[in-house]
GUMARMI-579008 format. One line per 2 residues: their letters; for each residue x, y, z of C-alpha. Coordinates in nm, 2 decimals. Layout:
# GUMARMI-579008
a> X/Y/Z ~ ...
END
This chain:
# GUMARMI-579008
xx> 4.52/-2.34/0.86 ~ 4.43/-2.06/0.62
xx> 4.26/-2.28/0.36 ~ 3.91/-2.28/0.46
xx> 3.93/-1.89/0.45 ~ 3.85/-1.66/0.08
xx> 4.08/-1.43/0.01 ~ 3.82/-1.10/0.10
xx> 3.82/-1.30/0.49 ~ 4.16/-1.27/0.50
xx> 4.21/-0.95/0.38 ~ 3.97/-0.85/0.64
xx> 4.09/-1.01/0.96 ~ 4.50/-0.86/0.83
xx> 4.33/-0.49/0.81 ~ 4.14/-0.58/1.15
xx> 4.46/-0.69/1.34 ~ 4.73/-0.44/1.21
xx> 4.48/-0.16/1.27 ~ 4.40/-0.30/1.63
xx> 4.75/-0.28/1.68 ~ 4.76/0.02/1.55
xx> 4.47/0.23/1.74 ~ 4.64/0.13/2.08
xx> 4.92/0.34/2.05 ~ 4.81/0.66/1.91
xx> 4.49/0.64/2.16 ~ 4.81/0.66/2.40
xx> 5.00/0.87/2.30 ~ 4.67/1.16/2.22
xx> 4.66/1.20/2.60 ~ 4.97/1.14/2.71
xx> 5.14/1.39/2.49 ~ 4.92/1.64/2.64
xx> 4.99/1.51/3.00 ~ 5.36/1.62/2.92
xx> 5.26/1.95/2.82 ~ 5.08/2.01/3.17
xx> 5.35/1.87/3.34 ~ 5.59/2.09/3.22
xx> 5.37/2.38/3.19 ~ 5.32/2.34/3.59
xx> 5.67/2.28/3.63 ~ 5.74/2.64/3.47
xx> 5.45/2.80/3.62 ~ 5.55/2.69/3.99
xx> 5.93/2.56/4.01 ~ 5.84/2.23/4.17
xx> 6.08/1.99/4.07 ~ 5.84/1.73/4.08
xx> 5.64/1.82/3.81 ~ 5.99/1.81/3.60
xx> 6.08/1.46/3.76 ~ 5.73/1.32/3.64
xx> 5.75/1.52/3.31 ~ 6.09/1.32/3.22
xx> 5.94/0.99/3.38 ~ 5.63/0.96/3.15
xx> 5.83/1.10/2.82 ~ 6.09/0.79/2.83
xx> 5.72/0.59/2.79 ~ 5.61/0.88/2.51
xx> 5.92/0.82/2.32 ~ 5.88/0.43/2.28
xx> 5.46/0.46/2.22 ~ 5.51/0.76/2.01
xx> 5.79/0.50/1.75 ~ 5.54/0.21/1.76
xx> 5.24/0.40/1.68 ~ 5.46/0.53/1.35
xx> 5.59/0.23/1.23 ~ 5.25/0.02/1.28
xx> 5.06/0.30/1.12 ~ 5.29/0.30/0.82
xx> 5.27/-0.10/0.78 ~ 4.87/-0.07/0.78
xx> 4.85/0.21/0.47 ~ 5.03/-0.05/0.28
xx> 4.72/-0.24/0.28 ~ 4.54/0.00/0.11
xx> 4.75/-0.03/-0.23 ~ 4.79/-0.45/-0.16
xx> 4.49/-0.56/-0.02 ~ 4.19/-0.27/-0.09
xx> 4.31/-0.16/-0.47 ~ 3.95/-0.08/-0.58
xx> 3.84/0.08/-0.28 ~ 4.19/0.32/-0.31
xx> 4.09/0.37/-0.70 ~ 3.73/0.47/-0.62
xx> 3.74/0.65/-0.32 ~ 4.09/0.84/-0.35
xx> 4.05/1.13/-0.49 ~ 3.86/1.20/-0.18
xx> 4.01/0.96/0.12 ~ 4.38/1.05/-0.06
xx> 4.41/1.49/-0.02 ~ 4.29/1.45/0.35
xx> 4.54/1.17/0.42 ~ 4.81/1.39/0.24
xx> 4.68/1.66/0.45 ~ 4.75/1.49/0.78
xx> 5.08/1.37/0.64 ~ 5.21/1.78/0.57
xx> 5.05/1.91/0.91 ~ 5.00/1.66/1.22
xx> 5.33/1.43/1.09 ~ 5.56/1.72/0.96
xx> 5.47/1.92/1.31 ~ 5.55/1.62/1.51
xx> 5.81/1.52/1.35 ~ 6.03/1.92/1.27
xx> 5.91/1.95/1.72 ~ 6.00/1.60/1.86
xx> 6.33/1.60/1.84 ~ 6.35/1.93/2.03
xx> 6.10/1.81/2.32 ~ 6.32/1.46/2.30
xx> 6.68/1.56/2.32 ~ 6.68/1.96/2.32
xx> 6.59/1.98/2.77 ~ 6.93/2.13/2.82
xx> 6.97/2.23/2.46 ~ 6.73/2.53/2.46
xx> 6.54/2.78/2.61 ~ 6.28/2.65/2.85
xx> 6.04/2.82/2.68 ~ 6.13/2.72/2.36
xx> 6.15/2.32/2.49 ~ 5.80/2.42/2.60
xx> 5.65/2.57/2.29 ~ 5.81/2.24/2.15
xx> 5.64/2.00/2.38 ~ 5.31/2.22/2.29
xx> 5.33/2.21/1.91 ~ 5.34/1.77/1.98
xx> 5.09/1.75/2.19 ~ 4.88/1.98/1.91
xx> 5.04/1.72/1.65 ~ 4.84/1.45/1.77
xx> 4.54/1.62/1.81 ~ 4.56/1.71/1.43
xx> 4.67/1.38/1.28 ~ 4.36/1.24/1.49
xx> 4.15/1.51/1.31 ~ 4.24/1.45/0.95
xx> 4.22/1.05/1.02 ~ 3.89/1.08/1.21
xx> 3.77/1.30/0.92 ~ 3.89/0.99/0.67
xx> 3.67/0.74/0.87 ~ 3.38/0.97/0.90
xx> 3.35/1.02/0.58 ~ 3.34/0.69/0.53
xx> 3.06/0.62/0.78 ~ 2.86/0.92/0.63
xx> 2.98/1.03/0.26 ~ 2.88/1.38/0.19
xx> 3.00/1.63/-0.02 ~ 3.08/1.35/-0.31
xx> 3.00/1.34/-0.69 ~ 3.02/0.98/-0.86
xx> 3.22/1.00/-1.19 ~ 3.11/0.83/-1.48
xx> 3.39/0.55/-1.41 ~ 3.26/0.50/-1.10
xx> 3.52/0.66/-0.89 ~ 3.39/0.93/-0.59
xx> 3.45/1.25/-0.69 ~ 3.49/1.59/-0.48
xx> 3.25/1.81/-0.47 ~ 3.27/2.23/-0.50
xx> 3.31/2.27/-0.14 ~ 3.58/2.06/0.00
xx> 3.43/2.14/0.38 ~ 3.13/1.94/0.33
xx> 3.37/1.64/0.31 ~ 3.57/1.73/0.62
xx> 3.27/1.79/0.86 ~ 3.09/1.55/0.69
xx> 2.76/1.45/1.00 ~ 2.93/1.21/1.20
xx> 3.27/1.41/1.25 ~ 3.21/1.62/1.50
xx> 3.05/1.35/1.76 ~ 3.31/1.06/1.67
xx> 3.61/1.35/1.70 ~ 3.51/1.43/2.06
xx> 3.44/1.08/2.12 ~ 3.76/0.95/2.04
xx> 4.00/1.19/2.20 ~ 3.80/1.20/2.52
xx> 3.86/0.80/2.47 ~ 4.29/0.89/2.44
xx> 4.23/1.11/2.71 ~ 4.08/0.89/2.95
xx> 4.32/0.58/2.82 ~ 4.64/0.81/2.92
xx> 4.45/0.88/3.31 ~ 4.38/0.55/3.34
xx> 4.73/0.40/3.24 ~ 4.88/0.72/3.45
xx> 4.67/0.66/3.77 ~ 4.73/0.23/3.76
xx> 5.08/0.32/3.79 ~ 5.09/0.60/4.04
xx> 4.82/0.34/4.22 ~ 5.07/0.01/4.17
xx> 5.37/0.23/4.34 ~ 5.14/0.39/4.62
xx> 5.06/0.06/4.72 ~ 5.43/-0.01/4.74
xx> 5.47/0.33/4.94 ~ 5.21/0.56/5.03
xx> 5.43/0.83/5.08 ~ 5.60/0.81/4.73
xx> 5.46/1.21/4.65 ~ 5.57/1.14/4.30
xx> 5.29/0.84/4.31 ~ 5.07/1.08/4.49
xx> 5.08/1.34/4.23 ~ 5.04/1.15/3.93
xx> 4.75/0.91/4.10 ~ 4.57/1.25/4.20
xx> 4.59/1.40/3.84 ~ 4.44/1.11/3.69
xx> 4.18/1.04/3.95 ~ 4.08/1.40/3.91
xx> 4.04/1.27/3.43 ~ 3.86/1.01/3.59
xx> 3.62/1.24/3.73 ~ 3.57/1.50/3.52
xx> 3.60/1.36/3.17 ~ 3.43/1.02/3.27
xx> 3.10/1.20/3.27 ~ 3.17/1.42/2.94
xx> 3.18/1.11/2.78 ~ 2.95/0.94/2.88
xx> 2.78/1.21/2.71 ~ 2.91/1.23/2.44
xx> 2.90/0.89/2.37 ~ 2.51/0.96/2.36
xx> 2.53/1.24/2.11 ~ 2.72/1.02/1.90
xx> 2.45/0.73/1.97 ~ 2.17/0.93/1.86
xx> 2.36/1.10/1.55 ~ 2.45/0.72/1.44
xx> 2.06/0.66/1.49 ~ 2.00/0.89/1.19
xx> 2.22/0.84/1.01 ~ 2.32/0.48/1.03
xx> 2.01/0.30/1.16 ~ 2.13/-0.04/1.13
xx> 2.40/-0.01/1.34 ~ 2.22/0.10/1.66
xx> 1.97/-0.21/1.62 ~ 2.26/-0.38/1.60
xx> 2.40/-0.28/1.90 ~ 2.08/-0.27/2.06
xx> 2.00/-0.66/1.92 ~ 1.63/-0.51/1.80
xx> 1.54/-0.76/1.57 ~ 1.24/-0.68/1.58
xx> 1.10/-0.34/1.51 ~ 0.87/-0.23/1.84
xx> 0.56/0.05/1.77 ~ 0.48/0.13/2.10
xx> 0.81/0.19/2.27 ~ 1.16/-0.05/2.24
xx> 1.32/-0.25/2.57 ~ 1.66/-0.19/2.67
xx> 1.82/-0.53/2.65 ~ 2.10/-0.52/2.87
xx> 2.27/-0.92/2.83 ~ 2.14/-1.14/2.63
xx> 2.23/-1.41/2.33 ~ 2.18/-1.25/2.00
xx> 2.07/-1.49/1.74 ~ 2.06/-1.42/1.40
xx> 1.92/-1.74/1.26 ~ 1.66/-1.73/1.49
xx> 1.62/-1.35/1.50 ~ 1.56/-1.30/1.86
xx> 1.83/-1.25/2.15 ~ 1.84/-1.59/2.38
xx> 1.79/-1.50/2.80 ~ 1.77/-1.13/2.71
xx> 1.77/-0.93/3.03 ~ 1.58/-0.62/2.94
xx> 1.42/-0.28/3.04 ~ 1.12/-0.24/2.90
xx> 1.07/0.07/2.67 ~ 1.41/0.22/2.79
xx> 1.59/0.20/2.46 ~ 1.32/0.42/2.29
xx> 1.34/0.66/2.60 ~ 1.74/0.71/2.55
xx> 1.76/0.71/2.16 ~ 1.39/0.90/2.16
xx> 1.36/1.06/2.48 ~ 0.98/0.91/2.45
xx> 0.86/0.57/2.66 ~ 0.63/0.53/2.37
xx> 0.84/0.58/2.07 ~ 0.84/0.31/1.81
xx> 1.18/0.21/1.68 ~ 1.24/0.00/1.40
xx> 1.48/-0.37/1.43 ~ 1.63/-0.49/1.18
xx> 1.35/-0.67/0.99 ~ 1.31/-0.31/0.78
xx> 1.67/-0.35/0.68 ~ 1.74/-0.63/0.37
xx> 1.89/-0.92/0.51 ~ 2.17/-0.87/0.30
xx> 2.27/-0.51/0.44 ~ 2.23/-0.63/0.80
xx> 2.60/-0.59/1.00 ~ 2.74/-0.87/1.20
xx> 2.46/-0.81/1.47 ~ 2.65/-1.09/1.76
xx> 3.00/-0.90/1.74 ~ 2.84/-0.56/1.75
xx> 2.64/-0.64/2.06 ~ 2.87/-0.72/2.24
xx> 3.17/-0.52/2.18 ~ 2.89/-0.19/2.21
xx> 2.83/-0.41/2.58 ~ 3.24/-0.43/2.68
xx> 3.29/-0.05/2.59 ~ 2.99/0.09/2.78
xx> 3.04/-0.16/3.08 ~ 3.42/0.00/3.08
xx> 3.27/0.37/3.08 ~ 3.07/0.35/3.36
xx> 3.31/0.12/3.55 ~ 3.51/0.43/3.48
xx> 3.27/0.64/3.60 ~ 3.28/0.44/3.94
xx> 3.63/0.49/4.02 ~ 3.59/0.89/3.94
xx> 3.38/0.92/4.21 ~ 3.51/0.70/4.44
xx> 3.80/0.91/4.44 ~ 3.62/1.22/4.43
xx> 3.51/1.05/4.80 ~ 3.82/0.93/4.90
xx> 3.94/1.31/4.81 ~ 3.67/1.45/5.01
xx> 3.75/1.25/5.34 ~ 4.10/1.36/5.29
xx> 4.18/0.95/5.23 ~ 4.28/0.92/4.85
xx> 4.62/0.76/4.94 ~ 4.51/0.58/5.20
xx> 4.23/0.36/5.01 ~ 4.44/0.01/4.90
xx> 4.14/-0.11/4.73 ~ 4.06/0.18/4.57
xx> 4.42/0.17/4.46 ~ 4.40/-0.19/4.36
xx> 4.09/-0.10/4.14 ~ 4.25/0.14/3.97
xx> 4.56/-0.11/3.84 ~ 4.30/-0.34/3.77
xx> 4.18/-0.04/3.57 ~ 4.51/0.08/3.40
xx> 4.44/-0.14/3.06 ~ 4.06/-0.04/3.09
xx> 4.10/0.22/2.82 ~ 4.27/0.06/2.59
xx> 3.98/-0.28/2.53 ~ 3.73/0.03/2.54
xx> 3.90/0.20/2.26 ~ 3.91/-0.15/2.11
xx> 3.58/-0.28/2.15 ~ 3.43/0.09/2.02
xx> 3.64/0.11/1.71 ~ 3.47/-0.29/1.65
xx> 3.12/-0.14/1.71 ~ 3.19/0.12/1.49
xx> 3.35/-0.07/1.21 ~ 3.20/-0.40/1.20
xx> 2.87/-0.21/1.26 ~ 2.89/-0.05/0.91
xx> 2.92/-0.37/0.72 ~ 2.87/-0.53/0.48
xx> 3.01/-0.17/0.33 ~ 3.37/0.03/0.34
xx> 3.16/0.33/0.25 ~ 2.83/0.34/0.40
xx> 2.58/0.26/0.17 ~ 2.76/0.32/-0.14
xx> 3.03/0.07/-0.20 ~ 3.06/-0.30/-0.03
xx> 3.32/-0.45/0.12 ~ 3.32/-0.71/-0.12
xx> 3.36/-0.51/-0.42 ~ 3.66/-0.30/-0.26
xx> 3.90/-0.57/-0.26 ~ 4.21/-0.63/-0.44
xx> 4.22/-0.94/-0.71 ~ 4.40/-1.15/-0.47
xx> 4.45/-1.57/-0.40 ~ 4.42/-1.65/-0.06
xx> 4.74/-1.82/0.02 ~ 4.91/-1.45/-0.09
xx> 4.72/-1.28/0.18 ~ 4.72/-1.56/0.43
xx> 5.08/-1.57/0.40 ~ 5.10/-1.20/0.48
xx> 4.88/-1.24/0.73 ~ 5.08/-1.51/0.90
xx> 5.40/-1.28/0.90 ~ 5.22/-0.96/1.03
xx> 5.10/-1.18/1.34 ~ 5.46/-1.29/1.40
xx> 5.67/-0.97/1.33 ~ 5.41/-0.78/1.54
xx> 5.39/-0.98/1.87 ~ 5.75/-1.02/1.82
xx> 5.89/-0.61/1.81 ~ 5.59/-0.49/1.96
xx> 5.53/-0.76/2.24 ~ 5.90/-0.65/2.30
xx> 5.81/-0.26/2.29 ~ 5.54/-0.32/2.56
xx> 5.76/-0.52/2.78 ~ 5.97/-0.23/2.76
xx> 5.73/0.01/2.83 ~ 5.61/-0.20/3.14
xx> 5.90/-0.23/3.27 ~ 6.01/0.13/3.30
xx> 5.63/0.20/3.46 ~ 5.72/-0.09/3.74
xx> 6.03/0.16/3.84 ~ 5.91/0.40/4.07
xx> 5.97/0.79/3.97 ~ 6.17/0.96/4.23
xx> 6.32/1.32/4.25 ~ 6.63/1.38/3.99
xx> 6.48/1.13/3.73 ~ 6.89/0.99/3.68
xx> 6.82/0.64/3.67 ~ 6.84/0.34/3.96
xx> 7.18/0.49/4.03 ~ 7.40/0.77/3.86
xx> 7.56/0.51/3.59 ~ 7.23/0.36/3.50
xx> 7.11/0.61/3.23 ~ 6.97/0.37/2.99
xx> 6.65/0.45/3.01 ~ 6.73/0.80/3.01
xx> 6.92/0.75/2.68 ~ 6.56/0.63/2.51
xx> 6.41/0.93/2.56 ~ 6.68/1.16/2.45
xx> 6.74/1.35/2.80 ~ 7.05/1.41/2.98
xx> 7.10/1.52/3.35 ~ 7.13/1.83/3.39
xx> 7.12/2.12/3.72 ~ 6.79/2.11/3.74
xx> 6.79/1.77/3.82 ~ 6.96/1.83/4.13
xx> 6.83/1.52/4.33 ~ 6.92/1.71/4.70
xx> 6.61/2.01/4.59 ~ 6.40/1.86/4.79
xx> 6.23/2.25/4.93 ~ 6.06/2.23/4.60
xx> 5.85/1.85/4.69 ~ 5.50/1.99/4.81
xx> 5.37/1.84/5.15 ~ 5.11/1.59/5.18
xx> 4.85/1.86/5.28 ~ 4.94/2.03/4.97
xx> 4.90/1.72/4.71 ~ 4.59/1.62/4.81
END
């Protein structure tokens, strides 16, 4: 099956799929780590038992994302030494420190505080079990730093010298590499993404159980919370997603006519093309549906600004323009769709109806995986967009690969497909299934035996799980 495929292909589409893998489980676990650490920073602030009971529903699902975002990011690295030997060789004494410094901050502060925010609820203090939950959900935030600086760099090199064997150097001022002049705006980009992922998945399930029972409060809470992301953040994004447009503009112009499908370069003001065909043969993008002069007025702010296509750019630098398109199309269709159910609950809210709106409910399950194919379909914009180079401008794709035969890294290939929809297909079964149980007050289980589930996540009843508190719930008046 694998034959009519080079060996570079391969090595390609193995990266592509383990890191797709890959990106759906930390872009999970960003947010929700930091949805625990409200929860239970509520919980202490007020007493209500239901923030606890939703703290200890959501951190059975942590514990399970939080293992298969580990294991599948240590299988991927591999591939750097296996499959990418030259690019490693060139570009690590650069790539390698800032990995190494993700490795002894983000990963050794998850790891020393996970154990406590796992299995030490009735062991410690609760402030201590909150400073604990704290220092994870800061954990993620700096392993996605260094690994964001990592990529960034790669998209836009700066701070570099080129030794004379070719390999990329540091320069005198190790900051110019970290912050090189995409960071910034693909750092907020992406954890506003994890962020909104986490709301999403959080208010499809409180949605799926409020359609079940309206009354659950537990649904009620938890569908509130993350109608109120959907809101707020929705818009941010949306914002920031256009910084990060316009800084990609400058600094990698081929990519934004390649998500635009400009083939043509346009003096007097560039159309928004909105669906279309892209053909690359033919340069020109079949049944284009298109604003005319929009494009220049959003990357220009000017009607009449010209904007070059992609005839100024060698045909043998041009990206993949057809995958780019489209996958620029699925993630910016998903924000605004996004953007929708915000303020349709913000309306629901304001009529004093948010748990009495099925279909709004109903469009928010449909809406639970939303995040995760916009994470996707951005990290293919972003990545495919920068071909045909692994650092942007400076080293191809094809001259960063390993020395390999194709039937070696098709044979790979072919395992990492079966081992990973095999344990991981299992993981998010797993995970589904404990979201299809409803939370209730206590948190024990379906009944007092059943602690299975409790057992994954490391928690133990304990008395402040008494399941007869209920003059902590709040009223319906107060969770709206």
């Amino acid at each position: 099956m694998f034959e009519i495929f080079d060996a570079l292909l391969l090595a390609r589409i193995q990266f592509a799929f383990t890191v797709s893998f890959h990106f759906f489980f930390p872009a999970f676990s960003i947010g929700l780590a930091s949805y625990l650490m409200v929860l239970e920073g509520l919980w202490l602030k007020t007493g209500n038992q239901l923030y606890l009971d939703l703290f200890k529903y959501w951190i059975k699902i942590f514990a399970i994302a939080f293992a298969m975002g580990v294991v599948s990011g240590i299988v991927m690295s591999y591939q750097f030494g296996t499959n990418w030997s030259v690019f490693s060789d060139v570009a690590g004494p650069v790539i390698g420190p800032l990995m190494a410094y993700e490795v002894l901050t983000a990963f050794f502060l998850e790891a020393g505080f996970l154990g406590v925010m796992l299995f030490g609820m009735n062991k410690v203090g609760k402030k201590l079990h909150f400073f604990a939950t704290c220092m994870v959900a800061f954990g993620t935030f700096v392993s996605a730093f260094w690994i964001l600086s990592v990529n960034s760099w790669m998209q836009t090199p700066t701070g570099f010298e080129i030794a004379a064997n070719g390999q990329f150097l540091p320069g005198p001022s190790w900051w110019d590499i970290v912050f090189n002049p995409s960071f910034p705006y693909r750092l907020v980009h992406t954890v506003m993404a994890a962020y909104l992922t986490t709301a999403f998945v959080v208010g499809g399930v409180g949605a799926w159980h409020l359609l079940k029972d309206k009354a659950n409060l537990h649904a009620r809470k938890m569908f509130s919370m993350a109608m109120w992301m959907a809101a707020i953040v929705t818009p941010l994004q949306i914002f920031a997603g256009d910084m990060h447009g316009l800084n990609t503009l400058e600094h990698q112009p081929a990519k934004v006519m390649a998500m635009e499908g400009h083939f043509e370069s346009h003096p007097d003001g560039a159309p928004l093309i909105l669906f279309g065909i892209p053909d690359s043969e033919e340069r020109t993008v079949h049944y284009a549906i298109e604003i005319p002069k929009l494009s220049s007025l959003i990357l220009k702010h000017d009607w009449n600004a010209p904007l070059d296509g992609l005839d100024t750019i060698p045909d043998d630098e041009e990206p993949p323009v057809g995958m780019v398109f489209w996958s620029f199309r699925i993630m910016v269709g998903i924000g605004f769709a996004m953007l929708g159910i915000g303020l349709w609950s913000l309306y629901g809210r304001f009529r004093k109806r948010l748990y009495d709106m099925p279909w709004l409910h109903r469009a928010a399950v449909l809406m639970a995986p939303s995040g995760f194919i916009a994470v996707l379909a951005g990290w293919i914009t972003t990545e495919v967009g920068r071909q045909p180079y692994v650092i942007y401008g400076l080293l191809r794709t094809a001259d960063a690969a390993s020395p390999l035969d194709a039937p070696a890294v098709a044979a790979s290939l072919l395992a990492f497909i079966l081992v990973y929809f095999t344990v991981f297909g299992i993981g998010v079964w797993y995970i589904l299934r404990l979201m299809a149980k409803p939370p209730h007050t206590g948190e024990l289980g379906a009944k007092r035996g059943d602690s299975g589930p409790i057992r994954t996540a490391g928690i133990t009843p304990g008395p402040t799980q008494n399941p007869g508190h209920a003059e902590t719930l709040p009223t319906q008046k107060e969770d709206v």
